[in-house]
C-alpha positions as CSV (number, residue, x, y, z in Angstrom):
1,X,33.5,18.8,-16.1
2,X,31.8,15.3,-17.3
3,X,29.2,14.4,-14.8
4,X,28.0,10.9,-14.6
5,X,24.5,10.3,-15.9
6,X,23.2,9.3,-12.6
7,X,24.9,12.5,-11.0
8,X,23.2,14.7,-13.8
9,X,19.8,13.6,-13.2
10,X,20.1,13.8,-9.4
11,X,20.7,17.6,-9.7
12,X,18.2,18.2,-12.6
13,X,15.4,15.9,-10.3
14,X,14.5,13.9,-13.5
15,X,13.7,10.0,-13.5
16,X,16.8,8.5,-13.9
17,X,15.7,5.9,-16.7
18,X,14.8,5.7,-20.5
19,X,10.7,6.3,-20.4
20,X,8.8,5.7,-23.6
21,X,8.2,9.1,-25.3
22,X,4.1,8.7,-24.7
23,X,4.8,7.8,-21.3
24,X,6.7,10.5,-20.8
25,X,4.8,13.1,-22.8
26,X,1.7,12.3,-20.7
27,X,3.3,13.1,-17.3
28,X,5.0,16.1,-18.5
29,X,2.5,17.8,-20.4
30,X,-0.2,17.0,-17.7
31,X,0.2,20.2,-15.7
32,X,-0.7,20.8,-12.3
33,X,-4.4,19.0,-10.6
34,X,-6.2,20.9,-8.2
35,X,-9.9,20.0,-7.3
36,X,-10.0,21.8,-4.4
37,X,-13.6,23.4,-4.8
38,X,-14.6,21.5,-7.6
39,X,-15.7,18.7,-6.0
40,X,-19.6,17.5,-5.9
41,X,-19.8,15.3,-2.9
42,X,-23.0,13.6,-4.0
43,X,-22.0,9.9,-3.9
44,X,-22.8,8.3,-0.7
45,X,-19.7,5.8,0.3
46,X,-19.5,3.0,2.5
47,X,-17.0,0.6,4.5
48,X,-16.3,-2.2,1.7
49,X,-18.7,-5.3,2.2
50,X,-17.4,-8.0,4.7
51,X,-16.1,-11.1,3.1
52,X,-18.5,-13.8,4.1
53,X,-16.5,-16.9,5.9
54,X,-16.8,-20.2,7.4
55,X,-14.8,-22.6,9.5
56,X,-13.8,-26.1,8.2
57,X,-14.0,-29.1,9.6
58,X,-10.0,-28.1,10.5
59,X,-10.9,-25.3,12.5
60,X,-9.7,-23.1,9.9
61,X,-11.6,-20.0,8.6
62,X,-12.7,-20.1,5.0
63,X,-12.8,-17.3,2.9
64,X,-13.9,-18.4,-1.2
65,X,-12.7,-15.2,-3.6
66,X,-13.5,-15.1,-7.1
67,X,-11.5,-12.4,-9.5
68,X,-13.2,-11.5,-12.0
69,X,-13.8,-9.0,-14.6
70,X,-17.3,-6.4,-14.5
71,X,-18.7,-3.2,-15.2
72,X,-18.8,0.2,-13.3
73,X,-20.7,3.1,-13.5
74,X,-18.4,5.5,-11.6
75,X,-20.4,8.3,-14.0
76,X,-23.8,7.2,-14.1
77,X,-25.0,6.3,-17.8
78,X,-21.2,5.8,-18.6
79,X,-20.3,2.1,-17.9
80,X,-16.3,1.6,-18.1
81,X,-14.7,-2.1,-17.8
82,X,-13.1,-2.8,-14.4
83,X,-12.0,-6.3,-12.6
84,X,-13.1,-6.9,-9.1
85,X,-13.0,-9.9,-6.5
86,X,-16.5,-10.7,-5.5
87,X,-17.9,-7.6,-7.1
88,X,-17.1,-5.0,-10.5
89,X,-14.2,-3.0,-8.7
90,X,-12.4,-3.9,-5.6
91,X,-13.0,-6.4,-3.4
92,X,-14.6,-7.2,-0.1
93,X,-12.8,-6.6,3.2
94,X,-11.2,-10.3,5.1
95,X,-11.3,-9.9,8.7
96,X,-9.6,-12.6,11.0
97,X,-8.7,-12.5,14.7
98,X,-5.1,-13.2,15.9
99,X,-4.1,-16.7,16.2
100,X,-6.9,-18.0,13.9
101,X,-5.9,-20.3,10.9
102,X,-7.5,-19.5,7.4
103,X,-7.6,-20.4,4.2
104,X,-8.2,-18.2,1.2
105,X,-9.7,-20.2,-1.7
106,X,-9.2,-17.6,-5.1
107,X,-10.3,-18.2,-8.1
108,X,-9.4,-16.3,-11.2
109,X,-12.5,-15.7,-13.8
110,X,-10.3,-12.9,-15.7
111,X,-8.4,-13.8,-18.9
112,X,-5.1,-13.7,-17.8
113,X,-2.7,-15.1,-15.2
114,X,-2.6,-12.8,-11.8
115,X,-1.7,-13.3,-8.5
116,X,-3.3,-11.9,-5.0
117,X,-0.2,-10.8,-2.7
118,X,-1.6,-10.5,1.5
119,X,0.2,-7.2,1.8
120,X,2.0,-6.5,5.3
121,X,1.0,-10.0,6.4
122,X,3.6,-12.4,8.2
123,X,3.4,-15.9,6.5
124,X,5.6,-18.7,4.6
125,X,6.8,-17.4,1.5
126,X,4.5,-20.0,-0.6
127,X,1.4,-18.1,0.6
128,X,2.6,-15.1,0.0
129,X,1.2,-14.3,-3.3
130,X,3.8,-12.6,-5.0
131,X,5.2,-13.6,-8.4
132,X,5.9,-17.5,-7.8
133,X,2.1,-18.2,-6.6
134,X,0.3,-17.3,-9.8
135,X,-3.1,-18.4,-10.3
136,X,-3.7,-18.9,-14.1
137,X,-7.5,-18.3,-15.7
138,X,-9.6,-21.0,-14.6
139,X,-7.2,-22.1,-11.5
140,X,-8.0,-21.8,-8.1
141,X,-5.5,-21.0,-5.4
142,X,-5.6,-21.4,-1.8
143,X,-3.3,-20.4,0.6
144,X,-3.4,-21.3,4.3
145,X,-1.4,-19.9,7.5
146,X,-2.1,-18.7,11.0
147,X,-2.2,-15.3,11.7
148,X,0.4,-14.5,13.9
149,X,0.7,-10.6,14.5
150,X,-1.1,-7.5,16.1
151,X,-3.9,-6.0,15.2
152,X,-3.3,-4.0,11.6
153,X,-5.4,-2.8,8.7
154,X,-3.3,-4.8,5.9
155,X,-4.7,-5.1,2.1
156,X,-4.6,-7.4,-0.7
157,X,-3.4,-6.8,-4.6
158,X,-2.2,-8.2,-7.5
159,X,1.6,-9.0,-7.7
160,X,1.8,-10.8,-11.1
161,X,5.8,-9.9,-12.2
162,X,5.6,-7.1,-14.8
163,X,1.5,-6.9,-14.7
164,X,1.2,-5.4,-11.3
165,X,0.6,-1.7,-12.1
166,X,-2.0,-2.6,-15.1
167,X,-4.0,-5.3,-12.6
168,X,-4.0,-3.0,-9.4
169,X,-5.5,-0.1,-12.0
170,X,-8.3,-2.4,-13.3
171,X,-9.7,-2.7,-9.7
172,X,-8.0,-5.3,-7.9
173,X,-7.5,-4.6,-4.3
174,X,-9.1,-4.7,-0.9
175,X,-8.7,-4.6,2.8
176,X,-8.0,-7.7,5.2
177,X,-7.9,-6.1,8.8
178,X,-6.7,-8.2,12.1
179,X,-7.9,-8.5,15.0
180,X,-6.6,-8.5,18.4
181,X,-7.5,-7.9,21.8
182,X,-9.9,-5.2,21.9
183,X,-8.1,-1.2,23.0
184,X,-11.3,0.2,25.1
185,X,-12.2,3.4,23.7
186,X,-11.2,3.0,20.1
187,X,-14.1,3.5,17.5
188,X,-14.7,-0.6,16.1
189,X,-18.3,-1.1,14.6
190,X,-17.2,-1.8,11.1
191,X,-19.2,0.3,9.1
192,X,-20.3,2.7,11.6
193,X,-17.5,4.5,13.3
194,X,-15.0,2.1,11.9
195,X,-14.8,2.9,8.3
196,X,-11.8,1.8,5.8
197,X,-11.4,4.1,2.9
198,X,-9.3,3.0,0.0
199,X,-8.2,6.4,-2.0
200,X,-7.2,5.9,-5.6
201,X,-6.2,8.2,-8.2
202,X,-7.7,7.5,-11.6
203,X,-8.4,9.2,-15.1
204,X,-12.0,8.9,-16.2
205,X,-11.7,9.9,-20.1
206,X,-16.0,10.8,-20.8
207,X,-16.5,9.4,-17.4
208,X,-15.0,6.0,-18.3
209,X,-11.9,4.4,-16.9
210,X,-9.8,2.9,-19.6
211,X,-8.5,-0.3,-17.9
212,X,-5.6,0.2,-19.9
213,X,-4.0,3.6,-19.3
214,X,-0.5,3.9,-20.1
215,X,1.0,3.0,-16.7
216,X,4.4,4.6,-17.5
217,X,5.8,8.2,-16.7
218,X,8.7,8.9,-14.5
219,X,7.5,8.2,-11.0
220,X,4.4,6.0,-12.8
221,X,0.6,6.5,-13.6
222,X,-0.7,9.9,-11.8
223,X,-4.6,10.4,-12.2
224,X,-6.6,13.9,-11.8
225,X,-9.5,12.1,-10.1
226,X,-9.3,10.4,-7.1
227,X,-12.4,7.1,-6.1
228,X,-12.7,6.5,-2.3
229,X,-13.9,2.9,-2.0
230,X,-14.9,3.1,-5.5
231,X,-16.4,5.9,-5.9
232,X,-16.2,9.3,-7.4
233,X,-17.4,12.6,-5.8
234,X,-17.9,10.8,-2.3
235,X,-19.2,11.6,1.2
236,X,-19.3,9.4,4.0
237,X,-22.6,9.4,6.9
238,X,-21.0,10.1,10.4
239,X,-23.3,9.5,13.3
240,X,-21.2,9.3,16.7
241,X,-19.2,12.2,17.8
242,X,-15.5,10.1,16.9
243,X,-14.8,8.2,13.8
244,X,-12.1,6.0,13.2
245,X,-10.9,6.0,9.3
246,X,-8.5,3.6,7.9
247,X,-6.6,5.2,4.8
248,X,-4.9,2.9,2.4
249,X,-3.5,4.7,-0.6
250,X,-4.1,2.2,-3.3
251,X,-2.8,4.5,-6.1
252,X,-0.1,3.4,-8.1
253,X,2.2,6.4,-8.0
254,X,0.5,9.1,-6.4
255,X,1.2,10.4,-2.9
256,X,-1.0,11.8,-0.4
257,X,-1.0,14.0,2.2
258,X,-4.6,13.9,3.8
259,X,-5.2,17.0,5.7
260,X,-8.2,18.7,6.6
261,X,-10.2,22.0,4.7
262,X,-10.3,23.7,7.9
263,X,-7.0,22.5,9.2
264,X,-8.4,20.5,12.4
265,X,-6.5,18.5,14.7
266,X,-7.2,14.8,14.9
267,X,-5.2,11.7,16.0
268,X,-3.5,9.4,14.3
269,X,-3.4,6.1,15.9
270,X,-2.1,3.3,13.9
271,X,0.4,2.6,11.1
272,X,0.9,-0.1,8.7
273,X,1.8,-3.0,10.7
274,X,-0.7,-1.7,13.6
275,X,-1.4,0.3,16.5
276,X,1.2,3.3,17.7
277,X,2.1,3.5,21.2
278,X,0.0,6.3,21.9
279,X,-2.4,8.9,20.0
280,X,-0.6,11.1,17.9
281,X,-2.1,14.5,17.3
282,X,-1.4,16.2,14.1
283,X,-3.3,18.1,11.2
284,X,-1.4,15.9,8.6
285,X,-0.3,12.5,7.5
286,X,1.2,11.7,4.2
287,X,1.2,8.2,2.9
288,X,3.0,6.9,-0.2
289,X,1.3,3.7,-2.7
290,X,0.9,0.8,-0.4
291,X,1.0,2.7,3.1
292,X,-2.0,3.1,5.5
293,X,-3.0,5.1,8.4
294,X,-5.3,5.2,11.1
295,X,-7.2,8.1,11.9
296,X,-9.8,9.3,15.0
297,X,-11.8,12.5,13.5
298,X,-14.0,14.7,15.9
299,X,-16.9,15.9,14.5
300,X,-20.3,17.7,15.6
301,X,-23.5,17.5,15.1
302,X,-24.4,18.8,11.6
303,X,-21.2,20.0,10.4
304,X,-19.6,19.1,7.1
305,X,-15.6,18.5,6.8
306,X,-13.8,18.1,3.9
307,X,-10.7,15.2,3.8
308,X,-7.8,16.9,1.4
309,X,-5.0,15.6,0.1
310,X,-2.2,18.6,-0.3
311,X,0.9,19.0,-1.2
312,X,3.5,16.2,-0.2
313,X,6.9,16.4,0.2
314,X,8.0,14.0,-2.5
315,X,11.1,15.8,-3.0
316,X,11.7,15.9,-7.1
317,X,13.3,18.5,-9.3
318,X,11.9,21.0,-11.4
319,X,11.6,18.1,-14.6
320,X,9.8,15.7,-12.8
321,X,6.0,15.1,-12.8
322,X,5.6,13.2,-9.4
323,X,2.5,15.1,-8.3
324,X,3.9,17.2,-5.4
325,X,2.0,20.3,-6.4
326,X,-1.6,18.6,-7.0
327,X,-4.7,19.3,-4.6
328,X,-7.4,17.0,-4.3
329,X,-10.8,17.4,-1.9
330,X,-11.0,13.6,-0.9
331,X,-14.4,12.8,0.9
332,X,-17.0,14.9,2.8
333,X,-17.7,14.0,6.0
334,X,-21.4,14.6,6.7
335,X,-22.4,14.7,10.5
336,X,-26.0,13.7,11.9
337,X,-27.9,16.2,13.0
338,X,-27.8,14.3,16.3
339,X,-24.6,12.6,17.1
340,X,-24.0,9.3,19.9
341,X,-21.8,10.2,21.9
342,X,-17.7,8.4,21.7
343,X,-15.7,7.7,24.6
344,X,-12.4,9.8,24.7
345,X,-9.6,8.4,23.4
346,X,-7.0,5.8,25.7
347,X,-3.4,7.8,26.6
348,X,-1.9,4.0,25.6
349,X,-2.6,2.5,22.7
350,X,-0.1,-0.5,22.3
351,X,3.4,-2.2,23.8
352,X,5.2,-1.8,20.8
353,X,8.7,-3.0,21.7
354,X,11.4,-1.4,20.2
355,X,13.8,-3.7,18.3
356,X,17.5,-3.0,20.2
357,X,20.2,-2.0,16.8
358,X,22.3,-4.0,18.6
359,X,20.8,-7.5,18.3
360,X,21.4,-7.0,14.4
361,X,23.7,-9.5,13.1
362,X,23.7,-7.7,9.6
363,X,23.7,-4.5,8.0
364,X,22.8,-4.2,3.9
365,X,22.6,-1.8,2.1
366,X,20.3,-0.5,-0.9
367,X,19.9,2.1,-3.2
368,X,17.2,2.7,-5.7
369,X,18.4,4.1,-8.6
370,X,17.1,3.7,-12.6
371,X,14.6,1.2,-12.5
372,X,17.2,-0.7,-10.4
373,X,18.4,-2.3,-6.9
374,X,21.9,-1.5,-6.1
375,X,22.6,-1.6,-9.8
376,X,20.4,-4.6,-11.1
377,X,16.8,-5.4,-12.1
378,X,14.9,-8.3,-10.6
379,X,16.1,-11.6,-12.4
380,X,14.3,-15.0,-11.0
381,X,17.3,-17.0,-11.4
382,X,19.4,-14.9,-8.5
383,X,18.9,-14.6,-5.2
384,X,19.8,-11.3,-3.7
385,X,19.8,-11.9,-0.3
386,X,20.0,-14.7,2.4
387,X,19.0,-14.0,5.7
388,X,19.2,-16.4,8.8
389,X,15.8,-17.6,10.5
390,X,15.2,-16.0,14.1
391,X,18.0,-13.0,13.2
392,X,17.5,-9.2,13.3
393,X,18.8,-7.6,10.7
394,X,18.9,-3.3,9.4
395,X,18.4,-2.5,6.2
396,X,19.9,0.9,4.6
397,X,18.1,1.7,1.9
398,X,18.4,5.6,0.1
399,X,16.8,6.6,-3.1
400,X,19.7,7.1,-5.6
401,X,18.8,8.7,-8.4
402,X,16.2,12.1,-8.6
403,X,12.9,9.7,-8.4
404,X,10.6,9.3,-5.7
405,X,10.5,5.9,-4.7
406,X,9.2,4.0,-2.2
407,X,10.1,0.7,-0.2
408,X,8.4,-2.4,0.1
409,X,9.6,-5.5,2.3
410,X,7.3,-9.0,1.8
411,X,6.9,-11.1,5.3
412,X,8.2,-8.5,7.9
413,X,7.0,-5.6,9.8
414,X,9.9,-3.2,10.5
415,X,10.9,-0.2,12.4
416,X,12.4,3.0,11.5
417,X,15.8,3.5,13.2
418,X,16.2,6.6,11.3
419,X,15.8,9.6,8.5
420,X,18.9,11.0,6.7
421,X,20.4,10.0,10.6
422,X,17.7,11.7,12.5
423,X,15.2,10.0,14.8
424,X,12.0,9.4,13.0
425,X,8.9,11.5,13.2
426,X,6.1,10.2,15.7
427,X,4.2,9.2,12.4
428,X,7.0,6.5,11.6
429,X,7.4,5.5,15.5
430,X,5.3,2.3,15.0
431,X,5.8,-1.0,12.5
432,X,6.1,-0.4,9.0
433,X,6.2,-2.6,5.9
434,X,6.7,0.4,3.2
435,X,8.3,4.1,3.5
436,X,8.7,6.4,1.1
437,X,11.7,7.6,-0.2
438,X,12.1,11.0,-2.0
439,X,15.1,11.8,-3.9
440,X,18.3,11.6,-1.8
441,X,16.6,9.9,1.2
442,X,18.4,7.2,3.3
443,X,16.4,5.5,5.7
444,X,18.1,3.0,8.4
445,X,15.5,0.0,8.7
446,X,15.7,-3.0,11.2
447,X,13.8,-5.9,11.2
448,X,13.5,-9.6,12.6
449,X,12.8,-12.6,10.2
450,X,11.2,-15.1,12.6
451,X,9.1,-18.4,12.0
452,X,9.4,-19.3,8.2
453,X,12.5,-20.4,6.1
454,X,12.4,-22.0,3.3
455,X,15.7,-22.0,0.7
456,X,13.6,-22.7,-2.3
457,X,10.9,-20.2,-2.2
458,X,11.6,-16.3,-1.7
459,X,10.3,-13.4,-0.4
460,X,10.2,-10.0,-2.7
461,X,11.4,-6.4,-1.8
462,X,10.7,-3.8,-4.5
463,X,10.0,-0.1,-4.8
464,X,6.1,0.3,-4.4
465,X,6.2,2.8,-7.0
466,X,4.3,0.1,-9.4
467,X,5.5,1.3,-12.6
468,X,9.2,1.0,-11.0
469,X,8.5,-2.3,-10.2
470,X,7.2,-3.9,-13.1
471,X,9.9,-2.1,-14.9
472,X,12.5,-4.5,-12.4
473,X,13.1,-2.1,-9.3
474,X,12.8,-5.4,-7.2
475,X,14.6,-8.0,-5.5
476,X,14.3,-11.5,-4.0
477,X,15.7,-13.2,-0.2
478,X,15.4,-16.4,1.1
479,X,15.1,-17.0,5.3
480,X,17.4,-20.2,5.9
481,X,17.7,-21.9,9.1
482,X,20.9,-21.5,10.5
483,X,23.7,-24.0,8.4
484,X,21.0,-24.6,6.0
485,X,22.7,-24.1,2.6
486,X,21.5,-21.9,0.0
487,X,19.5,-24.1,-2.6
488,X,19.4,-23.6,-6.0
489,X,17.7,-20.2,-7.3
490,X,14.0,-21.5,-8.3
491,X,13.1,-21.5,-11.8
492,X,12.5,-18.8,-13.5
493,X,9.3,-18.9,-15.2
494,X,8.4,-15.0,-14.7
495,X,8.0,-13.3,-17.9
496,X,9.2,-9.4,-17.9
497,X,6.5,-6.9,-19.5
498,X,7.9,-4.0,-20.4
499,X,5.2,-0.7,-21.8
């Protein structure tokens, strides 16, 4: 019997692409991680510092950013190279209310060209900081829109085409949170019982990060030490009875699923693209690169609780190393001795309209297969899709080969009309800008591209699997207005890098 090659890899499990034979080597020979135990919480962490701001003379609210390289000390004594915005590693947290204007002035202080992509945000495709807004060394760039969209915990990252796994890995990424009308009874003094944690996996070789690690491997770069906010070994002060934590899984490959040592409840009240309908209580939640969560943790007075990450369902054969049998302790949580007291938590949390399957005027379809979009890597000079301003549209998109991937849509907050044709879990129930997609996965997405259109700029989907995408496991559309002809594809100065 002669079985295709993509059929062959699907039953073995193995990435379905040519990997370097380090790259390759490196995942493989890894093993299993498991620092459950092992971990010395003995790093105090903190919500990342608020991004000072100003309004203009326009009314618009100014935030000045300035990438640039630095030094850490994530072992102390043992000072490893890192890039940061405003600071060594990471950057500080953008907060804006709902219907405010802004402008982001960034300058880049780094050597080479990069790019800072407003991840989950709704805006015109020339702010959107994806691979056609670069900002070369010594430029600034400034973007400006109005935010237009409920309350969400989005974050920010490089997007530079070919260069994003290598730039998110040095340290470039942070939070920008929107705000809407307040929900009474949610935790929401930033810092205090409003805390957002960034959770990266990394590889500290003598306690120093090489800025440079090999980003390659079949599902991409997988680490055996994870930083919260930065930091390594880390436990975060609790001093009211609730706290509110907002998980972003900045890794580049790795998945999570955050659970508790002593497998409490808690609730779960927000997804990407913002607030669920209602609480929902479970003891788990599992977020691929690129997707956040919302959480409401109990606590008492005194009491320590250990955040673990355990065991996700990604789904891969018995050749791949995609990290579904690691174990990582996360973050302490250390309790005051004496606690102030939290209200209970509200039964309603948000309207969040459902978006009818009938209204769509379109279905497409795509599979993510070898390093690919329904059979081709990104290309700037082709447009992949054209989509209609003010339309609803659902995307079908499966995982075709025996990777994990993920799925990443610029501009647009969707919702989950299914799961291999099953209603989604409660955890998917709210809006969405990336899913994750284990092997054989199909996922029915709809979604509504209102406001923007432009034919000459585009809008990126990719796999947020960042190796994937740098490798060309992306794609480009254009919102027209209606009987507005397609313009010429724009030009393509994107240089491939390929490791």
């Amino acid at each position: 019997m002669n079985l295709t090659r993509r059929h062959a890899l699907r039953l073995l499990g193995a990435s379905a692409v040519a990997v370097p034979a380090a790259g390759l080597l490196v995942s493989a020979t890894r093993g299993k991680v498991d620092t459950v135990g092992r971990v010395a919480f003995t790093n105090r962490v903190q919500a990342p510092p608020l991004a000072p701001s100003r309004i203009d003379a326009a009314g618009r609210r100014v935030f000045d950013l300035r990438v640039r390289t630095g030094r850490r000390e994530f072992v102390p004594g043992r000072p490893s190279a890192t890039w940061g915005i405003d600071g060594d590693y990471l950057g500080p947290t953008l907060r804006a209310r709902r219907g405010e204007r802004v402008l982001v002035n960034v300058t880049n202080q780094v050597g080479e060209t990069t790019t800072l992509h407003w991840h989950g945000m709704h805006l015109p495709p020339e702010m959107d900081g994806g691979p056609y807004q670069p900002i070369r060394p010594g430029a600034t760039w400034s973007p400006t829109w109005t935010i237009d969209q409920p309350a969400a915990s989005l974050w920010y990252h490089p997007h530079p085409h070919g260069r994003t796994a290598r730039h998110l890995y040095r340290g470039l990424a942070g939070m920008f949170l929107v705000d809407d009308a307040p929900v009474p009874g949610l935790p929401h003094r930033y810092g205090v019982d409003d805390v957002p944690l960034i959770v990266q996996d990394r590889r500290l070789v003598d306690g120093r990060l090489d800025p440079d690690e090999p980003m390659s491997g079949t599902t991409g770069f997988l680490g055996d030490q994870l930083l919260v906010n930065g930091v390594l070994g880390p436990y975060l002060e609790v001093t009211t009875t609730r706290v509110r934590l907002r998980l972003l899984n900045g890794s580049n490959a790795r998945v999570f699923n955050f659970t508790f040592a002593d497998g409490r409840a808690f609730a779960q009240i927000a997804s990407d693209g913002g607030l669920l309908r209602a609480p929902h209580t479970t003891r788990q939640v599992q977020l691929a690169p690129g997707e956040r969560a919302e959480i409401v943790v109990t606590v008492a007075p005194g009491e320590r609780a250990v955040l673990r990450s355990v065991a996700p369902a990604t789904g891969a054969g018995f050749v791949q190393r995609d990290g579904g049998s690691d174990r990582f302790d996360v973050l302490e949580l250390r309790a005051a001795a004496r606690l102030a007291p939290s209200p209970g938590l509200p039964a309603r949390l948000a309207d969040v309209p459902a978006i009818p399957a009938r209204t769509a005027v379109r279905t497409r379809t795509f599979e993510l297969a070898e390093h690919q979009i329904n059979g081709r890597k990104m290309d700037p000079g082709r447009i992949d899709a054209h989509v209609l301003r003010d339309t609803t549209e659902i995307w079908d998109v499966r995982s075709g080969d025996g990777t994990l991937h993920s799925f990443h849509v610029h501009d647009v907050q969707f919702q989950v009309l299914s799961v291999d044709d099953r209603r989604p879990p409660p955890h998917l129930a709210g809006w969405k800008d990336t899913v994750l997609l284990p092997p054989g996965t199909r996922m029915r997405l709809i979604m509504r591209f209102d406001d923007y259109a432009d034919p000459h700029r585009p809008y990126m989907f990719h796999c947020h699997m960042l190796y994937h995408e740098d490798q060309g496991m992306m794609g480009q559309f254009v919102v027209l207005e209606r009987g507005q002809p397609p313009a010429p594809p724009p030009s393509p100065g994107l240089r491939q890098h390929h490791h």
